[in-house]
N, C-alpha and C positions, 0 to 999 in steps of 0.2 A: 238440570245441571247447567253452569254458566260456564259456555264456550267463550266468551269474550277473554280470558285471561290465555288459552289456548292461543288465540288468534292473535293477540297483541305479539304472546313471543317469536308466533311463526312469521309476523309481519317486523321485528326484529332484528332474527336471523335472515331475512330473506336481504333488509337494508344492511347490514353489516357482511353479508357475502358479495353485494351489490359494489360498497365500498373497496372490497377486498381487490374484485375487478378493476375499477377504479385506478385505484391508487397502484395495485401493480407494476404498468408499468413504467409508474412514477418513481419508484420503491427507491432506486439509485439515488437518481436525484434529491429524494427527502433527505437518504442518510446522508450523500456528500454534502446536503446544505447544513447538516448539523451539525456534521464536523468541520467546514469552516467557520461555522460561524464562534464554535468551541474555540478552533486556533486563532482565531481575528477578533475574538470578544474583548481580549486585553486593551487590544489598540484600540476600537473604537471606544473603549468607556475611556482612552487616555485625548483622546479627538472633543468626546462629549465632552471633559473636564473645561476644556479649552474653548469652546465653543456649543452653544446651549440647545444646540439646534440636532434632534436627534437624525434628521433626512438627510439631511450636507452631511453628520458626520458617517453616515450610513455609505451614503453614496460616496465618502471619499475616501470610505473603509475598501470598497468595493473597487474602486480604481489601483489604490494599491496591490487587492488582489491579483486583479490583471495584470499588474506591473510584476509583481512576482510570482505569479503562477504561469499566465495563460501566453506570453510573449515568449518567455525560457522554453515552453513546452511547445510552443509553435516550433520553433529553432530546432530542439529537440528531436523531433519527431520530422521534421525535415530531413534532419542527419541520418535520421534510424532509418528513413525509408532508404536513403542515397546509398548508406555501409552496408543493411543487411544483404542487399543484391553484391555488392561490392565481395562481402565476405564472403560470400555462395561461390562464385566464378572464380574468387582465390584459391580456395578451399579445393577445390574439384580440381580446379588447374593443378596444384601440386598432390594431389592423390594423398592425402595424410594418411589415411588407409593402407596405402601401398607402403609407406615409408614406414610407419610402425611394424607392419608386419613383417620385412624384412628384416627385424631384431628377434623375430620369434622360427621356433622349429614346430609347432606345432598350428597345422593347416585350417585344425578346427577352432582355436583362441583365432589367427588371422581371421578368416570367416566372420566369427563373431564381433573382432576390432572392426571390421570391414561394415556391418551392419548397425553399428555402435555410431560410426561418423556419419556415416548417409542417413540416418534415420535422426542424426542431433542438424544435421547439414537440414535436412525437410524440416525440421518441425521450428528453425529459424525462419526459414522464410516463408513457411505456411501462417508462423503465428505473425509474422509482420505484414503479410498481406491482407489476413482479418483486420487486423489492428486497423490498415491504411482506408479498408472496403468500409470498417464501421465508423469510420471520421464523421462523416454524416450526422451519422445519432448520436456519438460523441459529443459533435457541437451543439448538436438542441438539447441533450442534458447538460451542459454545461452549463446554457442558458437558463432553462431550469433552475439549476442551482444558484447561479449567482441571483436570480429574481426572488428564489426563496428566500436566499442569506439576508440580500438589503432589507426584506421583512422580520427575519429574525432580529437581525440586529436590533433594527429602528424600536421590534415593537419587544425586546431582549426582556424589561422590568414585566409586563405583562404576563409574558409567555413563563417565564421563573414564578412570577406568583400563582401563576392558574395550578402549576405542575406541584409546587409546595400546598397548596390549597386543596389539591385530588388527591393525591398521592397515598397510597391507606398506610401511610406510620404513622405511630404517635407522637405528637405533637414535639415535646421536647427530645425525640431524638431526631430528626427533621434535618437541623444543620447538622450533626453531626456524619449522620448516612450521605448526607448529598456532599459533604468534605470527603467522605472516603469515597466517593461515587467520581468525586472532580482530581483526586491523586491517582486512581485507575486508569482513569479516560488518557488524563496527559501522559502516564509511562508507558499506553500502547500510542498513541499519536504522535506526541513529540518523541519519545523514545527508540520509538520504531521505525516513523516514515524520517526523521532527521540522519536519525543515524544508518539508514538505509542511503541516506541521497550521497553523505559525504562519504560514505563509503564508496559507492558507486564512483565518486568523484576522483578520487583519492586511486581507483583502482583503474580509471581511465585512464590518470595521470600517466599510472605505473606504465601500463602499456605504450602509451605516448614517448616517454622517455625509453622503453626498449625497443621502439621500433616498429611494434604490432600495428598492424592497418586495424584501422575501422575502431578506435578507441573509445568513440561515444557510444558507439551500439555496446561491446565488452563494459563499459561503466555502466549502463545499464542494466546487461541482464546481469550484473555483479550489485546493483542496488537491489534488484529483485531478488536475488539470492540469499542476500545478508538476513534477509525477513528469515529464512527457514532456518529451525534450532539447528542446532547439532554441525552441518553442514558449512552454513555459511558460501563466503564470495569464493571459498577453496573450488566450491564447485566450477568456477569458472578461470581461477588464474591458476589451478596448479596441475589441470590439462592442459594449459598454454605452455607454462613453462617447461614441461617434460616433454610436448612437440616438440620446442625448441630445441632440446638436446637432441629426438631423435635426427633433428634438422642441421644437426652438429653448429647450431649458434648457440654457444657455450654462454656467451656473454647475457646473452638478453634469457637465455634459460635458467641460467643461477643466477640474474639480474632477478626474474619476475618471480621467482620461488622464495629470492629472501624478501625484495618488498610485500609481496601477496599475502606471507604470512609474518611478518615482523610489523607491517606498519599494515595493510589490508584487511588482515584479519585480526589484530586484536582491539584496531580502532575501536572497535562495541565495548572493550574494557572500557574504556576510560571516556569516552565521548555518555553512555547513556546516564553514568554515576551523576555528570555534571548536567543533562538535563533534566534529569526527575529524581537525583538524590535516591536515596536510598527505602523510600518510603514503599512503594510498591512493588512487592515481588512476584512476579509472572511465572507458574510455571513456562520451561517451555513447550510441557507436551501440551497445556491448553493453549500456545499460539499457534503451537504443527496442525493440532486439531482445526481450530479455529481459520487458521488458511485453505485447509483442502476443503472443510465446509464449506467457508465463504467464497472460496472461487466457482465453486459448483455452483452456488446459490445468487451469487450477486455478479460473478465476473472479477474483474479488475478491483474493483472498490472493496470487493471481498476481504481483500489482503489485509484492508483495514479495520471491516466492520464484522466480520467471521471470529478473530480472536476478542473484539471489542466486546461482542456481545454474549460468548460464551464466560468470557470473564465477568463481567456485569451479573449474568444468570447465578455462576456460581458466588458470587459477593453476595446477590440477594439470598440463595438459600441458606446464607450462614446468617442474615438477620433475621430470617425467619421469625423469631422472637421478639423481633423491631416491631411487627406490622400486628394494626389494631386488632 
């Protein structure tokens, strides 16, 4: 009996588990270089146009990156670390706790309001202190990614043909699959992480103009929030705004309840129609899904690559019939 055919595949699996290792815990950084390089593919083939030279236009794809990603988020995250303590020592100071509960008769709802803010009060500045502790490896995948991206880009014709070249469909439905593959990708990217930011933006503002401290952290956890179906940034401005009333600041409580929800929350109407038209429709139990997966799974980037790829899965098994 000939073991050689045994042994090849055990030596195999043994280098594709090895790899697994490997690239683990690269895994982030691969997808975030995919998906810039996905959102900044436009501009550099618009740089290539203009100049013939794939490295310059690579690297000053990659500059712009920095310019608008890695400088905003520095700023950013300056602010988040300064507000989230900020907001803590507010928060406590004025007992929110105490002040709702003295609208209530009943001791065991009090209790449980009571447990409700302390436990939203901790997991603010529990999740900002990971956040600030992992800067570190933050920044060396960051690096990562942007070292991957400048390769993607530069070597972008290559890496497209090898993928159309492997890929097991058949031939002439090729571009058609990778059209429906490139309308997917941009209504959870653009659709998602844009209309999360100016959401987030927009909900800052809100607060900003009623008053509320700490406005860039609340636009924040209100761009993360805009990701979750159903929910939305309500999650976060329409317990602000009913504090306010229990705080009997009338103004800025029916100030942040009609912005929150008149311009805060229906911005996703109208902002995602104009970046991805109407071509791709998301459930959104596979984006809910898709988040609590990918945040288990990947962290932060989760957010994006968790619905990305369950959608992606379920696009493939309805072409099932595509593939040779």
């Amino acid at each position: 009996m000939n073991k050689k055919p045994y042994l090849l595949i055990l030596i195999i699996i043994l280098l594709v588990y090895l790899l697994y290792l490997v690239l683990k815990p690269l895994l982030t950084a691969i997808l975030g270089s995919l998906i810039l390089t996905f959102v900044f593919y436009r501009i550099f083939l618009f740089f290539n146009k203009k100049i013939k030279n794939k490295s310059f236009c690579s690297a000053l794809t990659l500059i712009l990156i920095l310019l608008i990603i890695v400088i905003p988020s520095i700023i950013v995250i300056n602010s988040l670390a300064q507000e989230s303590v900020g907001v803590y020592h507010s928060l406590k100071s004025h007992d929110i706790a105490s002040v709702i509960a003295n609208y209530l008769e009943s001791s065991q709802l009090q209790e449980y309001i009571s447990a409700v803010v302390n436990n939203a009060l901790f997991f603010i500045v529990n999740s900002t202190s990971d956040f600030i502790l992992s800067l570190p490896q933050l920044a060396l995948t960051f690096f990562v990614i942007l070292f991957l991206t400048y390769y993607l880009l530069k070597e972008s014709d290559v890496f497209i043909s090898y993928i159309k070249k492997y890929i097991p469909i058949k031939e002439n439905k090729k571009n058609i699959i990778f059209e429906k593959f490139k309308v997917l990708t941009s209504a959870l990217i653009f659709g998602t992480i844009l209309t999360a930011i100016i959401q987030g933006i927009l909900g800052g503002l809100g607060f900003a103009i009623f008053g509320i401290s700490s406005p860039i952290l609340w636009g924040f956890m209100m761009a993360i929030a805009s990701i979750i179906p159903f929910l939305g940034t309500a999650i976060i401005w329409l317990p602000a705004g009913i504090i306010q009333l229990f705080q009997h600041d009338y103004i800025a409580g029916i100030g942040i309840l009609i912005f929150g929800g008149l311009i805060v929350g229906t911005a996703d109407n109208f902002i995602k129609p104009k970046l991805v038209g109407k071509k791709a429709n998301i459930h959104p139990a596979i984006v809910l899904i898709g988040i609590l997966g990918g945040l288990n799974l990947l962290g932060f980037i989760g957010l994006i690559i968790g619905p990305l790829i369950l959608a992606l899965a379920i696009e493939l098994f309805k072409m099932r019939g595509e593939f040779i």
